[in-house]
C-alpha positions in Angstrom: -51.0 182.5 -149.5 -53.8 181.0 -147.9 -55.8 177.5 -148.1 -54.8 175.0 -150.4 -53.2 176.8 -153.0 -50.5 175.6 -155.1 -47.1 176.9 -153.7 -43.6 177.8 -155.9 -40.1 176.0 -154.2 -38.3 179.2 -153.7 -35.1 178.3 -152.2 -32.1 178.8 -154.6 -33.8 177.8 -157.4 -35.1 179.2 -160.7 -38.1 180.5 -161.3 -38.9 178.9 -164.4 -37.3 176.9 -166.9 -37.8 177.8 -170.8 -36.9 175.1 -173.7 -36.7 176.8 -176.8 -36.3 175.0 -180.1 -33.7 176.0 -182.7 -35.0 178.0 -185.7 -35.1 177.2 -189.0 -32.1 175.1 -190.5 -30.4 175.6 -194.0 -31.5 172.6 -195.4 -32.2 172.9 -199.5 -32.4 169.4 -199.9 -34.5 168.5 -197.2 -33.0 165.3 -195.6 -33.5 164.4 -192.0 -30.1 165.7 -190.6 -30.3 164.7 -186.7 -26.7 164.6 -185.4 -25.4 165.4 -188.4 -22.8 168.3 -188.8 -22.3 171.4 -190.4 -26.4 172.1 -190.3 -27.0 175.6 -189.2 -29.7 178.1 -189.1 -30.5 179.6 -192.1 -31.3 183.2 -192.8 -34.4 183.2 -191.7 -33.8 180.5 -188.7 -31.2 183.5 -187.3 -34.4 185.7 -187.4 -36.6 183.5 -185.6 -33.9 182.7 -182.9 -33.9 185.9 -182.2 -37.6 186.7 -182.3 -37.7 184.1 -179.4 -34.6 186.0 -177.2 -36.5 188.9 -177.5 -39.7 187.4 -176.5 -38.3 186.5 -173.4 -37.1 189.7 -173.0 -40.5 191.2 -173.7 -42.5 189.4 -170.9 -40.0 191.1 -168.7 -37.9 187.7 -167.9 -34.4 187.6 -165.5 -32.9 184.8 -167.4 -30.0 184.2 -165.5 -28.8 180.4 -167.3 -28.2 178.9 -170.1 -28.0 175.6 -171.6 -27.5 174.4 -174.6 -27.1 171.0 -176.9 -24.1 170.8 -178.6 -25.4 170.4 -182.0 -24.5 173.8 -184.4 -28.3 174.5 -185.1 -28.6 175.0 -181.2 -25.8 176.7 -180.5 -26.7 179.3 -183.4 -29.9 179.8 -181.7 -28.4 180.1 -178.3 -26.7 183.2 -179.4 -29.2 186.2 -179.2 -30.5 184.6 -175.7 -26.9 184.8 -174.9 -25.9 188.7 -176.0 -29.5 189.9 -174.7 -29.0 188.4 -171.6 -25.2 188.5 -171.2 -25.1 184.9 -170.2 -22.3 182.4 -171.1 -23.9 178.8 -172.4 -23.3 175.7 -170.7 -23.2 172.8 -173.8 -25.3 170.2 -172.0 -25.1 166.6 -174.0 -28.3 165.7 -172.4 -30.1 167.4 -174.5 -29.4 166.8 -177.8 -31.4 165.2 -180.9 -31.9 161.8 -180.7 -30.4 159.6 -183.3 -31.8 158.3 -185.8 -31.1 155.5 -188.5 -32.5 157.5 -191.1 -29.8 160.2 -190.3 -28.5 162.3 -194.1 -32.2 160.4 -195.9 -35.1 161.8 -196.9 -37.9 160.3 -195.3 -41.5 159.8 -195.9 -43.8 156.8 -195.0 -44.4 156.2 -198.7 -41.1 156.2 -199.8 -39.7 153.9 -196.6 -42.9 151.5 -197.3 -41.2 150.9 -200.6 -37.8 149.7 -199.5 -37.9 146.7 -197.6 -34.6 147.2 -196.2 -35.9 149.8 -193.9 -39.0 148.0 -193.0 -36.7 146.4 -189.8 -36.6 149.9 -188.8 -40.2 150.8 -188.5 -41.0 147.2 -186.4 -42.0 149.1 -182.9 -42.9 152.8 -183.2 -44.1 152.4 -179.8 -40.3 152.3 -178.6 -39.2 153.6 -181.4 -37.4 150.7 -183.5 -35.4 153.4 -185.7 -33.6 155.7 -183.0 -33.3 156.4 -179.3 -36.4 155.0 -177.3 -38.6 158.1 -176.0 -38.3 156.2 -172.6 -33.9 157.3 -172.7 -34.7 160.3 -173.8 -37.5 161.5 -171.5 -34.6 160.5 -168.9 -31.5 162.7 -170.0 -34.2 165.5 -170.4 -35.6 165.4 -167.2 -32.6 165.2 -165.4 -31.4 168.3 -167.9 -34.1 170.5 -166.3 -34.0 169.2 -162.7 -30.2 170.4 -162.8 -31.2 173.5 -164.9 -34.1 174.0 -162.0 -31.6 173.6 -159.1 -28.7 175.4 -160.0 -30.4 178.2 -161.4 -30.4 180.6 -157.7 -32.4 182.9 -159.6 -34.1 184.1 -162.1 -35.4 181.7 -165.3 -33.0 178.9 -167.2 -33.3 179.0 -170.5 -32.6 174.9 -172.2 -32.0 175.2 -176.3 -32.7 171.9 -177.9 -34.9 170.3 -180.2 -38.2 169.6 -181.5 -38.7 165.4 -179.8 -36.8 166.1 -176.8 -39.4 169.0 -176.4 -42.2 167.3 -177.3 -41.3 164.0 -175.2 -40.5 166.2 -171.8 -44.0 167.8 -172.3 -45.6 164.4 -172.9 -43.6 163.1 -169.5 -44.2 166.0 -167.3 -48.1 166.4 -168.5 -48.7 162.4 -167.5 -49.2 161.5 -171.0 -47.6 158.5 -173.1 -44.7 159.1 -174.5 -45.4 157.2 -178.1 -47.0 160.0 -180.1 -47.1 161.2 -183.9 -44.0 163.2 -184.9 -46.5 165.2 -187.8 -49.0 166.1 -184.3 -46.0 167.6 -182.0 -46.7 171.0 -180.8 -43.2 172.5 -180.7 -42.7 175.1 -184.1 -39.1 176.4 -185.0 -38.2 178.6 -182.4 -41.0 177.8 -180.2 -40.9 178.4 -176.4 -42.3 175.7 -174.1 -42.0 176.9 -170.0 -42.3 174.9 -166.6 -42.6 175.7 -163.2 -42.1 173.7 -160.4 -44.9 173.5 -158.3 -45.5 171.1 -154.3 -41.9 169.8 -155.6 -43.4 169.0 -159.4 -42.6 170.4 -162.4 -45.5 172.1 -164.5 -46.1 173.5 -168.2 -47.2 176.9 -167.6 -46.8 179.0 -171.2 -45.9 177.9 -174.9 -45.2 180.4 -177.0 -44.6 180.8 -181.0 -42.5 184.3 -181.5 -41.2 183.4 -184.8 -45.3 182.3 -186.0 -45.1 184.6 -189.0 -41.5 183.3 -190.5 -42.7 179.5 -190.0 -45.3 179.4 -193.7 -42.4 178.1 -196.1 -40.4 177.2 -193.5 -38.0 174.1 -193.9 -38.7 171.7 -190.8 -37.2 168.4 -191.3 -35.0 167.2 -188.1 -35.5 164.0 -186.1 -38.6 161.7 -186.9 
Protein backbone atom coordinates (compact mmCIF):
# COMPACT_ATOMS: atom_id res chain seq x y z
CA UNK A 1 0.00 0.00 0.00
CA UNK A 2 1.13 3.26 -0.84
CA UNK A 3 1.84 6.66 1.14
CA UNK A 4 1.17 6.96 4.60
CA UNK A 5 -1.39 4.53 5.21
CA UNK A 6 -1.86 2.57 8.25
CA UNK A 7 -0.18 -0.87 7.92
CA UNK A 8 -1.36 -4.50 9.75
CA UNK A 9 1.83 -6.55 11.71
CA UNK A 10 1.48 -9.64 9.66
CA UNK A 11 4.11 -11.84 10.91
CA UNK A 12 2.75 -14.88 12.93
CA UNK A 13 0.22 -13.12 14.39
CA UNK A 14 -3.56 -12.96 14.45
CA UNK A 15 -5.45 -11.02 12.58
CA UNK A 16 -7.74 -9.72 14.99
CA UNK A 17 -8.60 -10.31 18.42
CA UNK A 18 -12.55 -10.55 19.45
CA UNK A 19 -13.68 -10.17 23.33
CA UNK A 20 -16.99 -11.42 23.71
CA UNK A 21 -18.98 -11.13 26.91
CA UNK A 22 -20.82 -14.04 28.41
CA UNK A 23 -24.59 -14.11 27.91
CA UNK A 24 -27.23 -13.81 30.12
CA UNK A 25 -26.81 -15.49 33.65
CA UNK A 26 -29.50 -17.44 35.76
CA UNK A 27 -29.77 -15.05 38.30
CA UNK A 28 -33.71 -14.94 39.80
CA UNK A 29 -32.62 -13.06 42.63
CA UNK A 30 -30.66 -10.57 41.10
CA UNK A 31 -27.46 -10.22 43.37
CA UNK A 32 -24.16 -9.08 42.08
CA UNK A 33 -22.43 -12.56 41.69
CA UNK A 34 -18.76 -11.58 40.51
CA UNK A 35 -16.43 -14.60 41.37
CA UNK A 36 -18.96 -16.35 42.74
CA UNK A 37 -19.78 -20.01 41.80
CA UNK A 38 -22.20 -22.08 40.43
CA UNK A 39 -23.65 -18.94 38.19
CA UNK A 40 -24.30 -20.02 34.69
CA UNK A 41 -26.06 -18.97 31.63
CA UNK A 42 -29.49 -19.19 31.69
CA UNK A 43 -31.78 -20.37 28.95
CA UNK A 44 -31.76 -17.60 27.08
CA UNK A 45 -27.92 -16.53 28.00
CA UNK A 46 -27.06 -20.16 25.98
CA UNK A 47 -29.06 -18.59 23.06
CA UNK A 48 -27.30 -15.44 22.97
CA UNK A 49 -23.80 -17.22 23.29
CA UNK A 50 -24.45 -18.77 20.48
CA UNK A 51 -25.96 -15.87 18.46
CA UNK A 52 -22.51 -14.32 19.02
CA UNK A 53 -20.42 -17.88 17.68
CA UNK A 54 -22.41 -17.69 14.82
CA UNK A 55 -21.91 -14.06 14.21
CA UNK A 56 -18.39 -14.63 13.91
CA UNK A 57 -18.99 -17.16 11.71
CA UNK A 58 -21.25 -15.09 9.52
CA UNK A 59 -18.69 -12.30 8.78
CA UNK A 60 -16.76 -15.16 7.35
CA UNK A 61 -14.07 -15.16 10.37
CA UNK A 62 -10.88 -17.99 10.62
CA UNK A 63 -10.99 -18.04 14.40
CA UNK A 64 -8.19 -20.13 15.02
CA UNK A 65 -7.84 -19.44 19.38
CA UNK A 66 -9.47 -19.31 22.15
CA UNK A 67 -9.40 -18.03 25.56
CA UNK A 68 -11.30 -17.99 28.13
CA UNK A 69 -11.80 -16.86 32.07
CA UNK A 70 -12.31 -19.46 34.19
CA UNK A 71 -15.53 -18.40 35.76
CA UNK A 72 -18.63 -20.98 34.70
CA UNK A 73 -20.71 -18.08 32.99
CA UNK A 74 -17.64 -17.82 30.56
CA UNK A 75 -16.87 -21.07 29.99
CA UNK A 76 -20.74 -21.80 29.08
CA UNK A 77 -20.42 -19.11 26.51
CA UNK A 78 -17.15 -20.38 25.25
CA UNK A 79 -18.81 -23.43 24.15
CA UNK A 80 -20.60 -22.76 20.74
CA UNK A 81 -17.31 -20.58 19.68
CA UNK A 82 -15.66 -23.79 20.54
CA UNK A 83 -17.90 -26.65 18.50
CA UNK A 84 -18.32 -24.05 15.52
CA UNK A 85 -14.81 -23.51 15.28
CA UNK A 86 -13.39 -26.78 16.50
CA UNK A 87 -11.01 -25.04 18.87
CA UNK A 88 -9.97 -26.25 22.34
CA UNK A 89 -10.14 -23.23 25.11
CA UNK A 90 -7.20 -22.05 26.88
CA UNK A 91 -8.73 -20.92 30.73
CA UNK A 92 -6.73 -17.62 30.96
CA UNK A 93 -6.94 -16.20 34.75
CA UNK A 94 -6.15 -12.84 33.39
CA UNK A 95 -9.23 -12.33 32.47
CA UNK A 96 -11.60 -12.89 34.79
CA UNK A 97 -14.21 -10.48 36.74
CA UNK A 98 -12.86 -8.38 39.11
CA UNK A 99 -13.70 -8.73 42.68
CA UNK A 100 -15.84 -7.06 44.40
CA UNK A 101 -16.78 -6.42 48.13
CA UNK A 102 -20.29 -6.45 47.32
CA UNK A 103 -19.87 -10.04 45.98
CA UNK A 104 -23.62 -12.46 46.71
CA UNK A 105 -25.53 -8.42 47.61
CA UNK A 106 -27.75 -6.69 45.88
CA UNK A 107 -26.63 -3.43 45.09
CA UNK A 108 -28.10 -0.10 44.30
CA UNK A 109 -26.76 3.46 45.29
CA UNK A 110 -29.87 4.01 47.33
CA UNK A 111 -29.87 1.11 49.22
CA UNK A 112 -25.74 1.18 49.95
CA UNK A 113 -26.30 5.09 50.86
CA UNK A 114 -28.48 3.74 53.62
CA UNK A 115 -25.93 1.46 55.36
CA UNK A 116 -23.11 3.22 56.67
CA UNK A 117 -21.17 0.17 56.88
CA UNK A 118 -20.59 0.12 53.28
CA UNK A 119 -19.99 3.82 52.96
CA UNK A 120 -15.90 2.87 53.52
CA UNK A 121 -16.41 1.01 50.35
CA UNK A 122 -17.64 3.76 48.09
CA UNK A 123 -14.65 6.35 49.47
CA UNK A 124 -12.64 6.50 45.87
CA UNK A 125 -14.67 5.43 42.81
CA UNK A 126 -11.91 6.87 40.97
CA UNK A 127 -9.66 3.73 41.98
CA UNK A 128 -12.33 1.97 42.74
CA UNK A 129 -12.47 1.66 46.79
CA UNK A 130 -14.82 -1.54 46.62
CA UNK A 131 -12.85 -4.04 44.25
CA UNK A 132 -9.91 -4.39 41.99
CA UNK A 133 -8.57 -0.86 40.79
CA UNK A 134 -9.26 -0.41 36.87
CA UNK A 135 -5.52 0.45 36.74
CA UNK A 136 -4.72 -3.90 37.79
CA UNK A 137 -7.10 -4.78 35.66
CA UNK A 138 -6.44 -2.74 32.42
CA UNK A 139 -2.93 -4.61 33.16
CA UNK A 140 -3.88 -8.48 33.23
CA UNK A 141 -6.09 -7.55 30.18
CA UNK A 142 -3.80 -6.02 28.10
CA UNK A 143 -1.16 -8.41 28.56
CA UNK A 144 -4.23 -11.16 27.94
CA UNK A 145 -4.58 -9.77 24.36
CA UNK A 146 -0.94 -9.00 23.61
CA UNK A 147 -0.34 -12.93 24.29
CA UNK A 148 -3.70 -13.75 22.50
CA UNK A 149 -2.30 -11.31 19.53
CA UNK A 150 1.16 -13.04 19.36
CA UNK A 151 0.48 -16.50 19.57
CA UNK A 152 -2.35 -16.57 17.44
CA UNK A 153 -0.13 -17.46 13.83
CA UNK A 154 -3.29 -16.97 12.12
CA UNK A 155 -6.48 -16.28 11.81
CA UNK A 156 -8.62 -14.19 14.74
CA UNK A 157 -8.44 -15.02 18.73
CA UNK A 158 -11.40 -15.00 20.22
CA UNK A 159 -10.97 -13.71 24.52
CA UNK A 160 -14.53 -14.71 26.56
CA UNK A 161 -14.74 -12.50 29.53
CA UNK A 162 -16.74 -9.93 31.12
CA UNK A 163 -18.60 -6.88 31.01
CA UNK A 164 -15.53 -4.22 33.17
CA UNK A 165 -12.65 -6.04 31.87
CA UNK A 166 -14.29 -5.19 28.37
CA UNK A 167 -15.19 -1.96 29.01
CA UNK A 168 -11.80 -1.00 30.87
CA UNK A 169 -9.56 -2.52 27.78
CA UNK A 170 -11.64 -0.30 25.43
CA UNK A 171 -11.24 2.69 27.70
CA UNK A 172 -7.18 1.88 27.81
CA UNK A 173 -6.68 1.11 24.27
CA UNK A 174 -8.97 4.16 22.98
CA UNK A 175 -6.77 6.78 25.31
CA UNK A 176 -9.57 7.37 27.56
CA UNK A 177 -9.68 7.38 31.51
CA UNK A 178 -10.27 4.46 32.88
CA UNK A 179 -12.77 5.80 35.85
CA UNK A 180 -16.13 5.66 34.06
CA UNK A 181 -19.90 4.88 35.01
CA UNK A 182 -20.72 1.09 35.21
CA UNK A 183 -24.70 2.06 34.14
CA UNK A 184 -22.86 4.07 30.69
CA UNK A 185 -20.54 0.82 29.60
CA UNK A 186 -21.13 -0.15 26.12
CA UNK A 187 -20.54 -3.90 26.32
CA UNK A 188 -24.42 -5.84 26.21
CA UNK A 189 -24.58 -9.70 27.11
CA UNK A 190 -22.97 -11.40 24.48
CA UNK A 191 -21.63 -8.45 22.86
CA UNK A 192 -18.55 -8.58 20.55
CA UNK A 193 -15.90 -5.82 20.89
CA UNK A 194 -12.69 -6.46 18.09
CA UNK A 195 -9.07 -4.97 17.86
CA UNK A 196 -6.53 -4.89 15.34
CA UNK A 197 -3.18 -4.11 15.77
CA UNK A 198 -2.14 -1.46 13.70
CA UNK A 199 2.07 0.56 13.30
CA UNK A 200 2.65 -1.95 16.41
CA UNK A 201 -0.83 -0.54 18.36
CA UNK A 202 -3.74 -2.14 18.99
CA UNK A 203 -7.07 -0.60 17.65
CA UNK A 204 -10.99 -1.05 18.14
CA UNK A 205 -12.21 -1.74 14.85
CA UNK A 206 -16.08 -3.35 15.19
CA UNK A 207 -18.54 -3.85 18.14
CA UNK A 208 -21.11 -5.89 17.60
CA UNK A 209 -24.57 -6.89 19.50
CA UNK A 210 -25.81 -10.42 17.97
CA UNK A 211 -27.96 -11.32 20.80
CA UNK A 212 -29.71 -7.38 20.57
CA UNK A 213 -33.22 -8.86 20.45
CA UNK A 214 -32.92 -11.38 23.62
CA UNK A 215 -31.32 -8.45 25.75
CA UNK A 216 -35.26 -6.48 26.67
CA UNK A 217 -35.93 -8.40 30.03
CA UNK A 218 -32.73 -9.52 30.21
CA UNK A 219 -31.04 -10.09 33.75
CA UNK A 220 -27.57 -8.05 33.78
CA UNK A 221 -26.23 -7.79 37.18
CA UNK A 222 -22.31 -8.88 37.38
CA UNK A 223 -19.50 -6.69 38.61
CA UNK A 224 -20.23 -2.96 39.53
Amino acid sequence: MAGNRLQRTELMTATRVHLIRHGEVHNPDGILYGRLPNFGLSERGHKMARLAAEELASQGRSVTSLRVSPLQRTRESAAPVQEIFGLQPVIDDRVIEPHNFFEGKKVSLKALIRKPAMWWQLRNPMRPSWGEPFVSVRGRMLAAIEEAWSSTETGDAVIVSHQMPIWVTHLAIGGHKLFHNPKLRRCALSSITSFEKIDGKFVEVDYREPAAALLVGAIDVGAV
